[in-house]
N, C-alpha and C positions, 0 to 999 in steps of 0.2 A: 703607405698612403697616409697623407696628414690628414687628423681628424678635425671633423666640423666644428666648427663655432661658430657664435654669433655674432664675430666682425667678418666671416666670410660667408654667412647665410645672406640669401637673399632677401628681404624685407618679408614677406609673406609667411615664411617659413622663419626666422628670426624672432621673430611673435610667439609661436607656439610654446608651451609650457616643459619643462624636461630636460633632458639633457639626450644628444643625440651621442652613443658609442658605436665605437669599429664592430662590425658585424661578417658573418659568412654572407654569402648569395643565397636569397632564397629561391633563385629558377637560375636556367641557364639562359644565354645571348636568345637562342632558337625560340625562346618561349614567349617572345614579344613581339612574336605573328600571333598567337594565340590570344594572349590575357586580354581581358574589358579593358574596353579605352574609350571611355564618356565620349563622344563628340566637342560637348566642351571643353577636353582636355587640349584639343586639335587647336579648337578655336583661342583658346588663350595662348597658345603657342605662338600660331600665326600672330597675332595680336600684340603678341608682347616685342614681335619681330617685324613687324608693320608688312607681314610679306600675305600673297595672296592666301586665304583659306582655303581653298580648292589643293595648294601645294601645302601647304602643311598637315593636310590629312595625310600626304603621302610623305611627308617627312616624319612625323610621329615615330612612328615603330619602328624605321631604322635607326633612328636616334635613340630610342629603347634601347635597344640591342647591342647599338655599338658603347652605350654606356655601362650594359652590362657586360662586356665585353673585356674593356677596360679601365673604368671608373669606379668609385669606392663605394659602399654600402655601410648602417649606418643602422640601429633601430633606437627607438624613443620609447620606452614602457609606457612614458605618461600618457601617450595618443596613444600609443599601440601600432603604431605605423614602421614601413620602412622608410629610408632617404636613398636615393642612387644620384648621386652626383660626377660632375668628371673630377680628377684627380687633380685639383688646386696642389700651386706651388707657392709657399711663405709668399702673405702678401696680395694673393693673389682671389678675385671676388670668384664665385660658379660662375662660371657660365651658361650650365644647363644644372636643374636638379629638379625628381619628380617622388610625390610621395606615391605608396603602394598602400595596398592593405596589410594587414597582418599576416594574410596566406601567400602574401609576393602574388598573386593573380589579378589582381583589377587598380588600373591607374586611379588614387585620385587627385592630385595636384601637379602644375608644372609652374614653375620660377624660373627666375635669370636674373642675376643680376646689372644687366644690359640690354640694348640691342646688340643684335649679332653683327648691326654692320658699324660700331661704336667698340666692336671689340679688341681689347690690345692685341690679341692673338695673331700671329702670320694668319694670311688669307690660304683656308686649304687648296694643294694642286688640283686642276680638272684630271677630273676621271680618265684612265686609258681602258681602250678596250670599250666593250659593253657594259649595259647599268639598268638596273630594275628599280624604280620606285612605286611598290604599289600602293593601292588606295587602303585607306585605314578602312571600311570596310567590306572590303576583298583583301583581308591580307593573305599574303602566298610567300616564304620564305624565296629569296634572288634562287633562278637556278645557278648551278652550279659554272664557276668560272664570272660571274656577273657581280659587279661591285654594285652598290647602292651608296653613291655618294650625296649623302644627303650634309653635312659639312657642306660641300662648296656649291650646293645648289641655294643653302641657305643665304652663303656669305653671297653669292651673286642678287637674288633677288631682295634681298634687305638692302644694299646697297642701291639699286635701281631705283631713280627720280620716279617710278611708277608702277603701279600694281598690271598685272595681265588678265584677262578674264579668260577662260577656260574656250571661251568660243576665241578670240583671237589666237590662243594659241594652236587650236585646229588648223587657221587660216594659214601659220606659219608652218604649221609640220606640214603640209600638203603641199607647198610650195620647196622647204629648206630639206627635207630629211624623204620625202616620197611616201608621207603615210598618212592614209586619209582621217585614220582617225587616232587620238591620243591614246597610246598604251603605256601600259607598265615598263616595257623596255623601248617606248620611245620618246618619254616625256622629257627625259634628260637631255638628247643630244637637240628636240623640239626648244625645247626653254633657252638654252646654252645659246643656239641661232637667235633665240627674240633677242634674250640679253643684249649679243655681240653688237645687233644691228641698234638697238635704242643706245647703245653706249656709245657708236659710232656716229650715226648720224641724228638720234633725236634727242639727246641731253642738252641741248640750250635751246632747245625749240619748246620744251613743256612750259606753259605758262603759268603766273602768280596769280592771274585774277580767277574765282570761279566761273563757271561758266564751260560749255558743250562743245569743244574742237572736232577741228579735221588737220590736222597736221600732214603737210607734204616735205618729204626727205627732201628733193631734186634729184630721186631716181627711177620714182613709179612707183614708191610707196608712200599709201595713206592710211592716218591713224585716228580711231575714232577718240577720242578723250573726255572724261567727265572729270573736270575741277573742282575741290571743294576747299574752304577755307578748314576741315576737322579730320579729314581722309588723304590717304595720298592717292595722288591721281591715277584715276584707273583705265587702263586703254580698252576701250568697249568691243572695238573691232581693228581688221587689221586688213588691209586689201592692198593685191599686188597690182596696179593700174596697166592696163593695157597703154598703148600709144606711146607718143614723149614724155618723158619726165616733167612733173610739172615743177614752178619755182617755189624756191624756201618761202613756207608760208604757214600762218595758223590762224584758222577764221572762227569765229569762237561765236555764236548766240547766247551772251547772258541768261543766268538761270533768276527766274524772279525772285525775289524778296532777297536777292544779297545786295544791289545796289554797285554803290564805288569803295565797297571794304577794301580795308590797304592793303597793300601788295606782302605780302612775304617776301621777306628780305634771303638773298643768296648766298652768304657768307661762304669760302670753303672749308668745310667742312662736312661729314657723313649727312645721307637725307636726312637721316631722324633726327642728327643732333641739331640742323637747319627747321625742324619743323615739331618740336616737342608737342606741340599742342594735339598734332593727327590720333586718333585714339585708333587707330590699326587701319586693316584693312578694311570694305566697305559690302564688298561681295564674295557670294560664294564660288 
């Protein structure tokens, strides 16, 4: 494993005082359902990935795991801390790295030196089979045979022109997968359907200006939307319409005090790097 420095630290972590050296593991993979995991920790996560907060509680601890699993370790005297990072190749920035305490039990920092959907990295395969992401606090080790691919749940919803809100994706598991309500082993193949369908039918239909949509595909679905000039748009709800399809349309009531702010420009390129200014996600 290549050791850390501070042209592949992430700015946060780059800062600190010391030198960080190669280290043993102070826990195993299994023990990051257990150790303290601030809530904050979640929230910067999501945040620094512009992805929903509600889905990075449940990415958290697998992303623990799989980096203690197979990523590098590191301790610093001067802080007294550990480093768990993934395993950089010459050249190449973290893409994840979080500090620990001194007893490897309780998270307290997460960096990136990215977004995840800005990442050079191949985009990870979808999951085969079954998949457990549970909630950071219910954590329950995957049962046995059940992958947690939290990699390409990431790289999917960072890349997604829009955040999901928790009650929309209810609306889609009940409809796409047959479960009334969002569990630990159905949130993956629930999100995976929203993805498919906003990639398919609503990625030129999300609007620039702020402002409170109803977006219709032309198949029977309609989408609530909240636009902001500092957030990426968040789909409030999600409804499967009964009757005919209605036509490609987005009807939007202005939200007051933004006025005719200029439109956000579409460049192609990744959402975040088209919208640097969004400071994450907006809700829980």
């Amino acid at each position: 494993m290549k050791q850390v420095t501070a042209t592949t630290l992430p700015p946060s972590l780059a800062a600190l005082p010391g030198t960080w050296s190669s280290t043993c593991a102070p826990m195993n993979p299994q023990d990051a359902y257990t150790l303290a995991c601030p809530p904050g920790i979640a929230r910067a996560f999501a945040a620094a990935h512009a992805i929903e907060p509600w889905l990075g509680r449940r990415l958290i601890r697998p992303m623990l795991a799989d980096l203690a699993a197979t990523g590098a370790w590191a301790y610093n005297d001067r802080v007294d801390m550990y480093l768990l990072h993934d395993a950089a190749g010459d050249g190449e920035r973290l893409c994840h790295a979080v500090l620990l305490t001194r007893t490897g039990r309780a998270l307290q920092h997460y960096a990136t030196a990215h977004p995840d959907a800005d990442c050079p990295s191949p985009a990870p395969p979808a999951p085969a089979g079954e998949s457990c992401l549970a909630d950071l606090h219910s954590p329950a080790l995957p049962p046995r045979g059940m992958a947690s691919p939290w990699r390409h749940v990431l790289r999917t919803s960072a890349a997604l022109p829009v955040n999901l809100s928790a009650t929309a994706l209810r609306a889609v598991a009940r409809v796409e997968t047959g479960n009334n309500q969002v569990t630990d082993t159905s949130v993956v193949p629930a999100y995976l359907a929203a993805a498919a369908i906003i990639r398919g039918r609503f990625t030129g239909l999300v609007p620039d200006h702020p402002g409170h949509y109803h977006l219709h595909d032309g198949s029977g679905i309609t989408l609530g939307l909240v636009c902001d000039l500092d957030h990426k748009p968040l789909v409030t709800h999600w409804r499967y319409d009964a009757g005919q399809p209605k036509a490609r349309a987005a009807h939007s009531t202005p939200r007051a005090g933004h006025g005719d702010r200029s439109r956000r420009a579409r460049p192609a390129t990744s959402t975040r790097a088209r919208h640097p200014q969004w400071g994450g996600p907006r809700h829980a």
